[in-house]
Backbone as CSV, one residue per row, in Angstrom:
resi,resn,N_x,N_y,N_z,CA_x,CA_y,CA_z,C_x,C_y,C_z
1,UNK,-27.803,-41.486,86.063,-28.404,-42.775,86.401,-28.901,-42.734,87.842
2,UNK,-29.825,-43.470,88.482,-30.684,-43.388,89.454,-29.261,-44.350,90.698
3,UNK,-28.585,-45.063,90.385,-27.542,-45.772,90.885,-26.320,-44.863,90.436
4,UNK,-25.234,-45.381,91.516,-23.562,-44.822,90.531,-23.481,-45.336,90.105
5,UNK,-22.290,-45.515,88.715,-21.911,-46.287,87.839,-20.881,-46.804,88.763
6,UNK,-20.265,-47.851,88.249,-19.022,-48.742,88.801,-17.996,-48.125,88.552
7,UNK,-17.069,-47.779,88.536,-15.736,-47.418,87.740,-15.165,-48.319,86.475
8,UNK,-14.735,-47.545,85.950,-13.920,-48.135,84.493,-12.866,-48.829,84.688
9,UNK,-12.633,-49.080,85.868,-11.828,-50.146,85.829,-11.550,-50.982,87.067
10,UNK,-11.412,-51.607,87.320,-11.391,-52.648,88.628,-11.037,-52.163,89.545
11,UNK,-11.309,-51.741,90.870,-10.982,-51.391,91.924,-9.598,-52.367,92.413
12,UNK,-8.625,-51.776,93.236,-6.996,-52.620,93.107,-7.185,-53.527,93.733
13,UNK,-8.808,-53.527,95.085,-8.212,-54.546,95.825,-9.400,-55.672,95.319
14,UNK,-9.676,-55.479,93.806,-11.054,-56.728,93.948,-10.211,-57.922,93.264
15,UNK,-11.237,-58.320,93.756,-10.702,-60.074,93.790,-10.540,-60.823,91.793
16,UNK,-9.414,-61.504,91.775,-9.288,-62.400,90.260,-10.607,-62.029,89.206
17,UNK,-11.911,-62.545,90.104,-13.042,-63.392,89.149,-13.298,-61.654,88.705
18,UNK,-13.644,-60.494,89.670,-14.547,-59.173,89.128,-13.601,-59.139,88.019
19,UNK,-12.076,-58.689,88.183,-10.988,-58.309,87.060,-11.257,-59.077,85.686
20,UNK,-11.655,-60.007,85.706,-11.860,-61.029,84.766,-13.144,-60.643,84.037
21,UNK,-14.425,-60.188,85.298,-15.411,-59.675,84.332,-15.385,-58.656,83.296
22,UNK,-14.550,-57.534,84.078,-13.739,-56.371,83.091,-13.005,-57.033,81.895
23,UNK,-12.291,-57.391,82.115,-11.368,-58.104,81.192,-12.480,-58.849,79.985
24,UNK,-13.532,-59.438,80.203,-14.825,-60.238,79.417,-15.381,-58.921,78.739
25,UNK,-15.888,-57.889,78.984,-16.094,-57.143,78.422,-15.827,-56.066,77.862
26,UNK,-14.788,-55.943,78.339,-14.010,-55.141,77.357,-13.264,-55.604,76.093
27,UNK,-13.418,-56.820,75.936,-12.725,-57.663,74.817,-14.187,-57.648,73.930
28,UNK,-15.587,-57.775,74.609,-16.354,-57.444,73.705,-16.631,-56.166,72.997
29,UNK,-16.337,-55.414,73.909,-16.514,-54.018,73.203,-15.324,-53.636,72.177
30,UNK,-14.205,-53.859,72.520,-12.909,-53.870,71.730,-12.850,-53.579,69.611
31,UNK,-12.447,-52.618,69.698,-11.793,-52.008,70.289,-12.714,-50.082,70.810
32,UNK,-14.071,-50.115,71.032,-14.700,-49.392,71.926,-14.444,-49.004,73.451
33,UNK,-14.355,-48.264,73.817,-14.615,-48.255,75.403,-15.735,-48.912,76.237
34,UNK,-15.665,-49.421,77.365,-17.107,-49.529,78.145,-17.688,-48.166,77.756
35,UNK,-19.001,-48.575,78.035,-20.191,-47.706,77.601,-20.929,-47.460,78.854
36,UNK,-22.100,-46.893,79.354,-22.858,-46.241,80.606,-23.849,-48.215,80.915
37,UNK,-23.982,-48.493,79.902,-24.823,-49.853,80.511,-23.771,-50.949,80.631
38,UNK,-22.335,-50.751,80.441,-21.816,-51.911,80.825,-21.215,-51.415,82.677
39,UNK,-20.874,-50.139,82.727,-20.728,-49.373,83.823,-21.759,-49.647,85.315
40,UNK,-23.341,-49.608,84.614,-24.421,-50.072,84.867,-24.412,-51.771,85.597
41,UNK,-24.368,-52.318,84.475,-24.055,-53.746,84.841,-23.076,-54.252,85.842
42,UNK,-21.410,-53.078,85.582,-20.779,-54.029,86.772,-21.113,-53.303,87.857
43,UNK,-22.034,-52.868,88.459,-22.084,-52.854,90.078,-22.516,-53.707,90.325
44,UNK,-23.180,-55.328,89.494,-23.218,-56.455,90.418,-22.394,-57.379,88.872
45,UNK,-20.815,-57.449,89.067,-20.130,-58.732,88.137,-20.842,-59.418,87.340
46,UNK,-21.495,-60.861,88.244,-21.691,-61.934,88.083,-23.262,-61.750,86.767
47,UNK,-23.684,-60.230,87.361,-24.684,-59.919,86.534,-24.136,-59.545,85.217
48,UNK,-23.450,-59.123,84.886,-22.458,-58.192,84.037,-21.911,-59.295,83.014
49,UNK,-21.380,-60.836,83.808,-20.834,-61.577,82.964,-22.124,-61.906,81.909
50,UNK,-22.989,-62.721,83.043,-23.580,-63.089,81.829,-24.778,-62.672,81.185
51,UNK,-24.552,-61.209,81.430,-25.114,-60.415,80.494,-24.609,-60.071,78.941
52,UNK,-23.245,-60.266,79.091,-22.358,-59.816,78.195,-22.374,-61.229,77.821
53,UNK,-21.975,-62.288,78.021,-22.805,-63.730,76.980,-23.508,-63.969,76.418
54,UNK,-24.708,-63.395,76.715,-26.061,-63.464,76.419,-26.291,-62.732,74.918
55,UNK,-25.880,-61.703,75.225,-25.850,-60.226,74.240,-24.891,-60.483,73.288
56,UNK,-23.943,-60.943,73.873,-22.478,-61.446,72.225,-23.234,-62.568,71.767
57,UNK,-24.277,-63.570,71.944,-24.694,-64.669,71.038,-25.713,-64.230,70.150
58,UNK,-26.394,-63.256,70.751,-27.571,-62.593,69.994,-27.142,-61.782,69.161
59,UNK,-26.051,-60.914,69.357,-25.487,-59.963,68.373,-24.482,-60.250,67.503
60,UNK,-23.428,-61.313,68.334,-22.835,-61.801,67.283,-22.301,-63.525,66.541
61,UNK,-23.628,-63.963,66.537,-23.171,-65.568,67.024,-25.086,-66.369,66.343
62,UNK,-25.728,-65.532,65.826,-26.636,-66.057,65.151,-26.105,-66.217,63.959
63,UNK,-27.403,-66.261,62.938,-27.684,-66.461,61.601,-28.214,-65.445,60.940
64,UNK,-28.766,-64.583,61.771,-29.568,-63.439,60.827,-28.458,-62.640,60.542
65,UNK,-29.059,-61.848,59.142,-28.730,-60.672,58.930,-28.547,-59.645,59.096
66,UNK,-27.734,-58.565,59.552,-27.879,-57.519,60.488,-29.361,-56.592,60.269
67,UNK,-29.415,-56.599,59.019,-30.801,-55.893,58.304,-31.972,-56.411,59.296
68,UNK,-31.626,-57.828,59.303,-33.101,-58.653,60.584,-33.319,-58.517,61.617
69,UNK,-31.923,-58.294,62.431,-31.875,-58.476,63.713,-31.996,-56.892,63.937
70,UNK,-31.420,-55.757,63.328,-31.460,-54.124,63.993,-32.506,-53.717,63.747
71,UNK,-33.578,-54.435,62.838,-35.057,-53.675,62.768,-35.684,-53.618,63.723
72,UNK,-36.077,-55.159,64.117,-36.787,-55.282,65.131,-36.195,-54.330,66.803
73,UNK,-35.121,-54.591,66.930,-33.985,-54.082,67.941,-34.853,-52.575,67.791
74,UNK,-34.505,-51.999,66.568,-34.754,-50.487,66.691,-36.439,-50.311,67.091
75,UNK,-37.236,-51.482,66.464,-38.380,-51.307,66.997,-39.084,-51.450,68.586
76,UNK,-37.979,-52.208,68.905,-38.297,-52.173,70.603,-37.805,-51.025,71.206
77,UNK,-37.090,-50.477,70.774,-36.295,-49.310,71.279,-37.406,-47.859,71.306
78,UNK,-37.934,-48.164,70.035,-39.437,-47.298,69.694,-40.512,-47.710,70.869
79,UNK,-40.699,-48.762,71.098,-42.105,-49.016,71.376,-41.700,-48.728,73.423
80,UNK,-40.199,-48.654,73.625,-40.449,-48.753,74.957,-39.516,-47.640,75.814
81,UNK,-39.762,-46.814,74.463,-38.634,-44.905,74.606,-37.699,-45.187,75.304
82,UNK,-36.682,-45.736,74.522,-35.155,-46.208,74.880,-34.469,-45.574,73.937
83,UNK,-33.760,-44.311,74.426,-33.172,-43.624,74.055,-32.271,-44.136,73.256
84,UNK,-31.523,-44.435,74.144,-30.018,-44.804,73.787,-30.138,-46.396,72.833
85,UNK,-30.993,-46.629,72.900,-30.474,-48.152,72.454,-31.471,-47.748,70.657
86,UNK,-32.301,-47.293,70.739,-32.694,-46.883,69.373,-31.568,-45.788,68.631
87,UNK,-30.544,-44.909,69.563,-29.346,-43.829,69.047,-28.890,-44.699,68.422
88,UNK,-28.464,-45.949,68.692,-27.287,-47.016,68.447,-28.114,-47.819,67.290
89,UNK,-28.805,-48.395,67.627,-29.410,-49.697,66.726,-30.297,-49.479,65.260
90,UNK,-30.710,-47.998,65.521,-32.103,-46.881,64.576,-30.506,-47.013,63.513
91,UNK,-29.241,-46.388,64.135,-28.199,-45.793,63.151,-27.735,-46.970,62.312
92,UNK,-27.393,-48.603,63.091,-26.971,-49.930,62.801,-27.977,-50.577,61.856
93,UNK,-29.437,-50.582,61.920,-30.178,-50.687,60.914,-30.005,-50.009,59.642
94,UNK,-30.095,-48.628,59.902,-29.797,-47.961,58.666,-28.447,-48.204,57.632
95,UNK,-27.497,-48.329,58.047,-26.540,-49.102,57.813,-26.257,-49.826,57.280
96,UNK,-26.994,-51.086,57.538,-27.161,-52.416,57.398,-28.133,-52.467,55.953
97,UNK,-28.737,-51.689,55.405,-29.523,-51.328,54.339,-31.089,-50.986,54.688
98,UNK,-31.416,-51.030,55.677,-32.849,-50.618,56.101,-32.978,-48.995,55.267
99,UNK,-33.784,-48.401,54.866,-34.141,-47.545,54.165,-34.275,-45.998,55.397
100,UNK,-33.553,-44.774,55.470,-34.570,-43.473,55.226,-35.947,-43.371,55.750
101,UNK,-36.613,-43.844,54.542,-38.022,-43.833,55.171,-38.274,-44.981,55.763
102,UNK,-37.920,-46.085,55.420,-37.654,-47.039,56.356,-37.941,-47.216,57.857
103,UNK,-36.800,-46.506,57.970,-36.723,-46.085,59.302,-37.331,-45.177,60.289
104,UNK,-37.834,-44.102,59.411,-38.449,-42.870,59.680,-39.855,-44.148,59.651
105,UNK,-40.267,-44.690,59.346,-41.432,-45.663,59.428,-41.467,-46.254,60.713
106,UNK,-40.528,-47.030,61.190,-40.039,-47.457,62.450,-40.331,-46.768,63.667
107,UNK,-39.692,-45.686,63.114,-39.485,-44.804,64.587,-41.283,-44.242,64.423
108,UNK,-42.005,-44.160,63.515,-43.121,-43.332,63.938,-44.509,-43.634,63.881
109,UNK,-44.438,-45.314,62.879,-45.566,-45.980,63.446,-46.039,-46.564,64.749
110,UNK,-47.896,-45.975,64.746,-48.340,-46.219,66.039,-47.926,-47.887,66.219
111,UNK,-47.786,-48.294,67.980,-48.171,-49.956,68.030,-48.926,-50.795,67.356
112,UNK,-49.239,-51.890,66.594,-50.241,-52.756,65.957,-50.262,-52.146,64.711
113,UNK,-49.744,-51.489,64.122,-49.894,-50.605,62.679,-49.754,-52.101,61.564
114,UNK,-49.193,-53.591,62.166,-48.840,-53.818,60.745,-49.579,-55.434,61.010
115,UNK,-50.469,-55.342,62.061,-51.226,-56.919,62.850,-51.907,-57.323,62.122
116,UNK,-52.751,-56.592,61.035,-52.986,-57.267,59.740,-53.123,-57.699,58.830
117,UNK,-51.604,-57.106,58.284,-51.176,-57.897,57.479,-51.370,-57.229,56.062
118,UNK,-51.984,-56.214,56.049,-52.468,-55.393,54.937,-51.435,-54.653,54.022
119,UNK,-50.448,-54.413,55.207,-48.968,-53.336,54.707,-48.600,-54.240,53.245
120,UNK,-48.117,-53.230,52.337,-47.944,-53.911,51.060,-46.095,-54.044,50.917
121,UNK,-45.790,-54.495,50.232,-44.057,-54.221,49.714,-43.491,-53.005,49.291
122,UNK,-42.756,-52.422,49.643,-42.620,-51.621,49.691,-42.873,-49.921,50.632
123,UNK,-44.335,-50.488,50.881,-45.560,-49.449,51.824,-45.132,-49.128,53.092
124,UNK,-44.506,-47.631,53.178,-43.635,-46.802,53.911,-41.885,-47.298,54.259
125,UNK,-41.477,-47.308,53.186,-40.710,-48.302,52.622,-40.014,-49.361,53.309
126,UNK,-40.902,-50.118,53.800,-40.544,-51.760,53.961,-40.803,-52.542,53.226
127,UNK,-40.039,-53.708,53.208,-40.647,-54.829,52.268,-41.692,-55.683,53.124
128,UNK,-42.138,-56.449,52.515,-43.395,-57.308,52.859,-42.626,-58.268,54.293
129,UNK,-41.256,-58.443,54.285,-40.554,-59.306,55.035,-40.148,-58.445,56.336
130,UNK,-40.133,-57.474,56.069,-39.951,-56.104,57.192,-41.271,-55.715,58.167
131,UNK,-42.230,-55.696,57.443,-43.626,-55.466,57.732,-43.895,-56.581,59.214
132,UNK,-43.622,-57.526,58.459,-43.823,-59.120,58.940,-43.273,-58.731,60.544
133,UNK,-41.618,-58.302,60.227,-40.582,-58.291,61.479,-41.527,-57.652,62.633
134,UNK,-42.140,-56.166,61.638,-42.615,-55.008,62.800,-43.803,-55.242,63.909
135,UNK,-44.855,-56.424,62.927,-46.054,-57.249,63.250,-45.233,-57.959,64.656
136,UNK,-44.848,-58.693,64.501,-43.860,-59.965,65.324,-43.379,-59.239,66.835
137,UNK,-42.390,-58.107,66.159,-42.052,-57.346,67.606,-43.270,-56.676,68.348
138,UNK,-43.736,-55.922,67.723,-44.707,-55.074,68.274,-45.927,-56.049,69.327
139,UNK,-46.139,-57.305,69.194,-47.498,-57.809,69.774,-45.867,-58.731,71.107
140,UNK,-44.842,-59.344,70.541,-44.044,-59.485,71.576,-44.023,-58.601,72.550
141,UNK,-43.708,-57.031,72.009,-43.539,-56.018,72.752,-44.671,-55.641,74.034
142,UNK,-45.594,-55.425,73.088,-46.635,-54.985,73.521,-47.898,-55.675,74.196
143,UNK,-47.858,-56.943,74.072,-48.710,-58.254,74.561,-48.307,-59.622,75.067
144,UNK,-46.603,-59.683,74.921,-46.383,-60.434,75.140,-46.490,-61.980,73.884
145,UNK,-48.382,-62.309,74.098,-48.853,-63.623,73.489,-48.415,-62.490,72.330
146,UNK,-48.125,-63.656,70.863,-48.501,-63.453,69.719,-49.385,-63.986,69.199
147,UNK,-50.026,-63.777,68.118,-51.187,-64.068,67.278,-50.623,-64.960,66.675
148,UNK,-51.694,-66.567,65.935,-51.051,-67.074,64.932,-51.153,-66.298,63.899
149,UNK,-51.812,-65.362,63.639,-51.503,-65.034,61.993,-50.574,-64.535,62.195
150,UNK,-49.933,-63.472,63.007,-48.774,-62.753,63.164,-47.779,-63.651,62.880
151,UNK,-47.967,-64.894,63.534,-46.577,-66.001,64.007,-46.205,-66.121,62.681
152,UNK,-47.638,-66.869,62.248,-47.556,-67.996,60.645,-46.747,-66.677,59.545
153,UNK,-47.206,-65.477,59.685,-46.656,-64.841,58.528,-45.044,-64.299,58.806
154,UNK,-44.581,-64.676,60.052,-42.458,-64.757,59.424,-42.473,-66.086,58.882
155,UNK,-43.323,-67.307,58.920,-43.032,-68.279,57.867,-43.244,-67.670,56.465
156,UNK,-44.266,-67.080,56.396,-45.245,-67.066,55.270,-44.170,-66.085,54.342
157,UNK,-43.693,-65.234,55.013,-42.386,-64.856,54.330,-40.784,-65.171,53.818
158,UNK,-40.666,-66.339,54.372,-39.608,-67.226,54.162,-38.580,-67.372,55.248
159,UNK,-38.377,-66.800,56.414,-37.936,-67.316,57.559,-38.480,-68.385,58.068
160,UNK,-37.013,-69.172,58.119,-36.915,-70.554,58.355,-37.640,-71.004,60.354
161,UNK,-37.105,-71.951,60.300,-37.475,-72.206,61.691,-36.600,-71.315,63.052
162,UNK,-35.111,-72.026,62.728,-33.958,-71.460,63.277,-34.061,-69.807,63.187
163,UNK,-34.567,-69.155,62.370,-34.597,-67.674,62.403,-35.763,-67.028,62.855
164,UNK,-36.348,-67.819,63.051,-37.519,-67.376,63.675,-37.080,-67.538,65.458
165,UNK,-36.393,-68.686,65.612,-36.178,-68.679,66.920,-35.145,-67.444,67.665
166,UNK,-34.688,-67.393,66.509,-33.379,-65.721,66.808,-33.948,-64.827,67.041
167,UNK,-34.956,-64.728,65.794,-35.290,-63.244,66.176,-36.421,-63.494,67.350
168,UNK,-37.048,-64.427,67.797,-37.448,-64.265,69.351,-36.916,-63.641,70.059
169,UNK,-35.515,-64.513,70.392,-34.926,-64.083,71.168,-34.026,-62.750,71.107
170,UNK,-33.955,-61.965,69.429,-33.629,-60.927,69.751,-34.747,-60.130,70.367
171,UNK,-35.814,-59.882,69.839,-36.758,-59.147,70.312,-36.602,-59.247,71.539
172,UNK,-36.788,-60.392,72.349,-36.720,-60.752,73.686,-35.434,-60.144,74.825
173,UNK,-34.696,-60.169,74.117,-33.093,-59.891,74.500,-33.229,-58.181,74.529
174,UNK,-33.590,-58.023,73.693,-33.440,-56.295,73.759,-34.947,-55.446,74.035
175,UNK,-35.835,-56.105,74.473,-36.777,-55.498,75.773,-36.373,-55.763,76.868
176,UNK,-35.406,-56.688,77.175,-34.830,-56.842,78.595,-33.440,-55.211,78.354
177,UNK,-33.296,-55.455,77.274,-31.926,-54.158,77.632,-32.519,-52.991,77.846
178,UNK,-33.701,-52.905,77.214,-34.453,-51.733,76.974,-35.265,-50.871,78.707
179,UNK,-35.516,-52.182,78.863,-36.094,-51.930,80.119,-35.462,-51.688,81.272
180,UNK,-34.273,-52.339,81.172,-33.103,-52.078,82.554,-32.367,-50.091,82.003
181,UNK,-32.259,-50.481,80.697,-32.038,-48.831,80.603,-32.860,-47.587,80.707
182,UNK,-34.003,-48.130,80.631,-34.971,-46.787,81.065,-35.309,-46.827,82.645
183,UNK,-35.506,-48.069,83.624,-35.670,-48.562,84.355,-34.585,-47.431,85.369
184,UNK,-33.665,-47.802,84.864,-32.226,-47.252,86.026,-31.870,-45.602,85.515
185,UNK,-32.611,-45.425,84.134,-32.359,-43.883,83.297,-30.517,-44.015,83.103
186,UNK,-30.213,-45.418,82.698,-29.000,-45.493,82.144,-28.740,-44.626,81.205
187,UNK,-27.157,-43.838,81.370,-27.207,-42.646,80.162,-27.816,-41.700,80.141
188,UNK,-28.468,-41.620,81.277,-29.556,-40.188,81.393,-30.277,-39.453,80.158
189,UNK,-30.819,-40.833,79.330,-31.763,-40.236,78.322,-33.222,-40.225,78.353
190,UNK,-33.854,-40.737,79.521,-34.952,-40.997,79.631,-35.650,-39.252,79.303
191,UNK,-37.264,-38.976,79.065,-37.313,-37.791,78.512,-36.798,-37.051,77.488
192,UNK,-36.152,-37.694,76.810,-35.317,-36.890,75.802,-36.394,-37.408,74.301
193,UNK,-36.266,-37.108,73.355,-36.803,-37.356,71.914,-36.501,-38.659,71.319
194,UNK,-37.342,-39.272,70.482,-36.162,-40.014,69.902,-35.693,-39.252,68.192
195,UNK,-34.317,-39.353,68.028,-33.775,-38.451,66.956,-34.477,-39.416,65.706
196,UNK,-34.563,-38.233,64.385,-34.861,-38.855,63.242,-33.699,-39.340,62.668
197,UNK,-33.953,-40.721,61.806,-32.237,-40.964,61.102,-31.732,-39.752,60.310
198,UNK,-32.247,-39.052,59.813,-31.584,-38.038,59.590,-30.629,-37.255,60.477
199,UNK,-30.815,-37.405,61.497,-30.480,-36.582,62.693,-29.194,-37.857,63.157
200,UNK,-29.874,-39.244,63.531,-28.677,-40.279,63.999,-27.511,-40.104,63.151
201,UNK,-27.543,-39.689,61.472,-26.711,-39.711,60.559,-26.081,-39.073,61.027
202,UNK,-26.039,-37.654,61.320,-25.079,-36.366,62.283,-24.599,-36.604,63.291
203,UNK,-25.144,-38.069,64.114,-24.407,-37.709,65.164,-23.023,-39.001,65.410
C-alpha cells in the first residue's frame, strides 16, 4: 500500500473511542479477521467507523438479493480494475446463483455493451433483469448521469422503487470502495489480472 497499514490491533496507549472502532469492526467481520482495507481505514478511526456503517447497511441491512446486489458490485469492480474487491464479490455473485458464463460475461464485457437494451434473456447468460443491472451500473460507473431508458428499464423489469434506491446506492457505495482501493493500491493488487471465475473457484 502507498500508506502503512494501522496495526491489528489498538495501540495500548489509544484512547476508549479508537478501541471501540476496532472493537465495531471486528464484530463486523466476525468471525473473519480484519482485512488490508479495514487496516487501510483505521489510520484515520472516525473514518473507519463510519465506513464500516455505511458498508454493513448496504451489505447487510437492505432488501435485495445477494444475486442483485454482487452483480452489479462485481461489475464495478470490472469497470474500475479493482482487484481485490471483484476476488471477493466476482466469487459472492457466483455463489449467490449468478451463472459461469454469467460471470465470465461480467468480467469481459466492453463498457455500454448493454445501453440498449437489445441483450436478450438469457444472452451471455444473463437474464433480461441482469442485463438491466449491467446497463444501470455501467453509465453510473462510467458517466455518472444515467439515461432514462437505462433508468425506466430496472422498472421495466420489475424492481420496485425501494430497490432501485439500493441498488443506487450499492453501485454508489462500492465505486467509492473501489476507488479508495486502487487509489491507495490497498492489498497491493493494482496491475495484477482480473482472475476468471473459474480461477476465483480455486482460490
Amino acid at each position: 500500500m502507498r500508506v502503512p497499514y494501522a496495526p491489528s490491533d489498538p495501540p495500548a496507549d489509544s484512547p476508549a473511542n479508537v478501541t471501540q472502532v476496532y472493537d465495531q469492526i471486528r464484530a463486523r467481520r466476525h468471525p473473519r479477521p480484519l482485512i488490508p482495507l479495514d487496516l487501510a481505514l483505521l489510520k484515520s478511526p472516525p473514518v473507519a467507523s463510519g465506513w464500516s456503517s455505511f458498508l454493513g447497511a448496504i451489505r447487510g441491512q437492505t432488501s435485495l438479493e445477494s444475486r442483485v446486489s454482487e452483480l452489479p458490485i462485481s461489475r464495478v469492480a470490472v469497470l474500475n480494475q479493482a482487484v481485490h474487491e471483484w476476488e471477493v464479490h466476482g466469487a459472492l455473485a457466483h455463489k449467490a446463483g449468478v451463472s459461469q458464463e454469467g460471470m465470465e460475461t461480467v468480467r469481459t464485457a466492453p463498457a455500454g455493451v448493454a445501453e440498449s437494451g437489445q441483450k436478450g434473456d438469457g444472452e451471455g447468460g444473463l437474464s433480461k433483469k441482469e442485463w438491466a443491472l449491467i446497463a444501470y451500473t455501467d453509465q453510473m460507473t462510467r458517466n455518472v448521469k444515467v439515461d432514462d431508458a437505462v433508468f425506466a428499464r430496472l422498472q421495466e423489469v420489475g424492481f420496485n422503487d425501494k430497490e432501485v434506491v439500493e441498488i443506487t446506492a450499492t453501485v454508489a457505495a462500492y465505486n467509492c470502495v473501489s476507488r479508495f482501493l486502487v487509489a491507495l493500491d490497498v492489498g497491493e493488487e493494482n496491475g495484477h489480472s482480473l482472475k476468471s471465475v473459474k480461477e476465483l473457484g480455486n482460490t
